[in-house]
Phi, psi and omega in degrees: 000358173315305161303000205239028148297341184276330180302335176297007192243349196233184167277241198217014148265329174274354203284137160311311203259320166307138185279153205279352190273352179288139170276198204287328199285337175274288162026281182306296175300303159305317164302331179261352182287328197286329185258050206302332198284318155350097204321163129315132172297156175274036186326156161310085216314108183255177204226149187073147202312128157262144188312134156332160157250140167241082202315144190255008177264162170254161186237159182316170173279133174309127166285165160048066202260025180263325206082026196198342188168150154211161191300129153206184156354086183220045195281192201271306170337311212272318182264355157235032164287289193322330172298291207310316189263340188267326205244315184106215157311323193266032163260156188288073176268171239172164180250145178265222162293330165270041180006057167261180156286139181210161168206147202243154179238129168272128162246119165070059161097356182287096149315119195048056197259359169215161195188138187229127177241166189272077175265176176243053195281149196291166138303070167277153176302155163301349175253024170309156170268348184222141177253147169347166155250106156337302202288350148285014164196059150277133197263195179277182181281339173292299153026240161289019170256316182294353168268304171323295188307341178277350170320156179270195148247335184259018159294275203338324185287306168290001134330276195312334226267300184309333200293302209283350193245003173261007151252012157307315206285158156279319176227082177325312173313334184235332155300159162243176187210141171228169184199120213261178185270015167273333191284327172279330177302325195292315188299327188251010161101320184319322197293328167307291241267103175267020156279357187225123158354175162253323166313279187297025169239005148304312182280315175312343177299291191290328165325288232270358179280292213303306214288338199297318225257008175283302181269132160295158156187120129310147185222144188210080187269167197254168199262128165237108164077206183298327219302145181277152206299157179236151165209091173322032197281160216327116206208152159331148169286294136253112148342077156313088203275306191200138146274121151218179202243141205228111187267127131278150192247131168251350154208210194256041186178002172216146186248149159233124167298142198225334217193142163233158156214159195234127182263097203239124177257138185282169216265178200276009164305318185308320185304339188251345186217002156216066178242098204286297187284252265296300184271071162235312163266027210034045176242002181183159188280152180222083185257106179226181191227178169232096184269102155317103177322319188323277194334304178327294182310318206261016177257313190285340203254295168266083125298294204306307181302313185243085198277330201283329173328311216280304180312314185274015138303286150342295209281325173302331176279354168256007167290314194330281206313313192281326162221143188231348172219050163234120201307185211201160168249182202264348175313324191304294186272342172302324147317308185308313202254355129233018173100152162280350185293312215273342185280345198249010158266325151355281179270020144267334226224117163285335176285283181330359186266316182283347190255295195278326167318262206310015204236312184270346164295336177276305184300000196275314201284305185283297211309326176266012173278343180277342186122358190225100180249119185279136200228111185293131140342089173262029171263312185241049163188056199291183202300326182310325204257341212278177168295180185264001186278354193263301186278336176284331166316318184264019187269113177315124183314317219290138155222034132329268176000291197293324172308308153328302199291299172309313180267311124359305199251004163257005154254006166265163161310302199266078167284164199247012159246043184260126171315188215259125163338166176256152168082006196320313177304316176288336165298324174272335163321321173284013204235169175244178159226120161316287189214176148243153174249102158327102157316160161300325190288010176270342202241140188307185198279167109309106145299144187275123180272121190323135177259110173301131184300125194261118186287097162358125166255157217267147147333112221260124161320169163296155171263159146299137170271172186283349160284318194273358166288328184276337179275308168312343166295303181290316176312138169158283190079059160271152168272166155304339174263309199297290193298348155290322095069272199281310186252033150041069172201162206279184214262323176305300163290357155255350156306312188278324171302294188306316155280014219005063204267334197223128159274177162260122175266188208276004162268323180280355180264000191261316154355295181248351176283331156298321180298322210254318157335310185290299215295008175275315169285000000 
């Protein structure tokens, strides 16, 4: 079966290894047992529950067992793999020196300290002795424009998902992690959705698996603080290691896929940026986050109606993280969320202008529906220019209140159902968002801080008083010098005890209330 990598380039009529008198539904079924890379068959659609799988592997441990987040990945490789599946074509990619397509990130003036190539690396067997040399199947720039349009945006959630399960490992660089398509339907919501097959949500598995095992990325980071230069070469984000597919037989010539598990190992970035001893020791980075489940669902949930939303979801859960009260401008995510192209068509094309404003207002509106609520500038994004889901917002539940409220705004200028001010576009080119203001499932957990155990304290004796130290002395028929004496203090100082000239502290009274107790019994 070695050989039977070559059948993945043609269809299930041309495959090598089936013999040609089979028909196509057996074909089909032996060709995906024989193949992983291979689609999915379209079986006929059934209704009602499919049997459990009883996966024959062990698989990673479930994320996000709060129901609300889990940790992961978030160094700059990792978020701008994510620009990259969420934006797509409208990031600047450039030819590099081999007039391949690359598209490069500068860190503090390091030219080319980061770099992402598109390839096509072959299908090899598990018994290859080498993996591919990346830089030998970079495609060109038509190409790899024409691949980028087939990304999904919802490749990005199995980015993160792998990102948050890559912080699982003790030594990424070197472990796997596997993880089946029942674990992924739950994380992204799919397992709700009764509109669609168990088949098509398989093959939507594998679409959104295939584009990860695509990109590349070098890395040449500059020396910060102790930590030493970090330098990557050009190597997989992630490794597709092994797919494979798990079948019920339903007759003795048709098979039903029933189950996937993606066997994924992370690529040798993890070693400089996600190394738990090393950055312990300074000597390498340990960059992680917090990825909110919300996010998975509401990419998987808006990609189509609010695709700039969704990038400026994505490119915001690692702006956060790196400043969380530093204001943003609104050009910044209005690029993020349709390119430079589209903003510079913008300011030629007045209808295209009015079509992307009423485009980002809206998506502004779903982002706080995600969990990202935008708090406006008000020097440079005063009430006039905001959106109108924004001025409504601010309309009193009460309603005496709302009356008020109503007549106060019929008396400004600026009614907030008044058309959109003149110059507005150019006026929001100039504008800020102050913040965002976070749900909780954005912000790490607090730990709960340990309640210290209070220790059964014993019933505290009486202390002696100075009669019963002189009375308890004498029954003795100690002198003032013998009990000082006994407890190795001076003859002046049980004088003074005695006259209550002194207190006791609570070791010489257990002292002497032991001392002077026996001479009672």
């Amino acid at each position: 079966m070695s050989d039977h990598s070559v059948c993945c380039q043609f269809s299930y009529a041309n495959c090598p290894i089936l013999p040609p008198q089979r028909n196509a539904t057996v074909s089909r079924t032996l060709c995906l047992e024989a193949c992983p890379a291979l689609p999915l068959p379209t079986p006929s659609s059934k209704r009602g529950r499919y049997k459990q799988l009883d996966w024959d592997l062990s698989l990673s441990p479930d994320l996000f067992l709060n129901g609300r987040n889990h940790p992961f990945a978030s160094c700059l490789g990792i978020w701008e793999m994510s620009n990259i599946l969420a934006q797509r074509t409208n990031i600047a990619w450039d030819v590099d020196q081999g007039g391949n397509w690359c598209y490069r990130r500068e860190v503090k003036g390091e030219q080319n300290a980061i770099a992402f190539h598109i390839t096509q690396l072959p299908n090899l067997p598990k018994t290859a002795p080498l993996s591919p040399n990346p830089t030998d199947y970079h495609l060109p720039p038509e190409t790899a424009t024409e691949v980028l349009k087939t990304f999904d945006l919802r490749a990005v959630c199995l980015h993160l998902i792998y990102a948050a399960y890559a912080t699982t490992l003790h030594q990424p660089w070197q472990e796997e992690f596997v993880v089946s398509s029942d674990q992924l339907e739950t994380y992204l919501g799919l397992d709700k959705r009764k509109d669609l097959t168990k088949a098509a949500k398989l093959l939507l598995l594998k679409q959104l698996a295939f584009p990860l095992d695509q990109i590349t990325v070098s890395l040449h980071w500059p020396q910060r603080g102790p930590i030493p230069p970090v330098t990557v070469e050009e190597d997989q984000i992630w490794h597709l290691v092994e797919m494979q597919h798990h079948c019920i037989r339903n007759t003795e010539e048709e098979s039903q896929v029933v189950g996937l598990t993606f066997r994924i190992r992370p690529g040798r970035w993890a070693h400089g940026f996600l190394n738990r001893q090393k950055a312990r020791e300074k000597t390498a980075y340990f960059q992680r986050g917090v990825l909110p489940l919300r996010v998975l669902q509401s990419v998987m949930r808006y990609w189509q109606q609010h695709e700039g939303a969704m990038g400026m979801l994505v490119w915001l859960l690692f702006k956060l993280r790196v400043g969380p009260n530093q204001p943003v401008k609104v050009e910044t995510l209005m690029g993020v969320a349709y390119g430079s192209q589209g903003l510079k068509r913008a300011k030629r094309d007045r209808e295209w202008r009015k079509t992307l404003l009423h485009r980002y207002e809206g998506d502004l509106e779903t982002l706080t529906h995600c969990g990202v609520q935008p708090v406006f500038d008000s020097q440079t994004y005063p009430v006039d220019i905001q959106p109108f889901w924004a001025k409504v917002a601010a309309i009193p539940e009460e309603s005496e209140a709302a009356v008020d409220f109503w007549i106060a705004d019929a008396q400004n200028d600026q009614s907030i159902t008044a058309a959109s001010p003149r110059k507005k576009w150019q006026r929001l080119m100039k504008a800020r968002i102050a913040q965002f203001n976070l749900a909780p499932d954005w912000q790490k957990e607090a730990k709960k801080p340990r309640l210290k155990r209070q220790r059964k304290r014993k019933p505290e004796t009486p202390s002696l008083t100075r009669e019963q130290i002189r009375e308890k002395r004498r029954q003795k028929g100690w002198s003032q010098r013998d009990l000082a004496q006994f407890i190795g203090k001076s003859q002046s100082w049980v004088r003074d005890i005695e006259k209550g000239r002194l207190s006791i502290n609570p070791a010489v009274q257990q002292q002497l209330r032991e001392l002077l107790d026996e001479s009672s019994q």
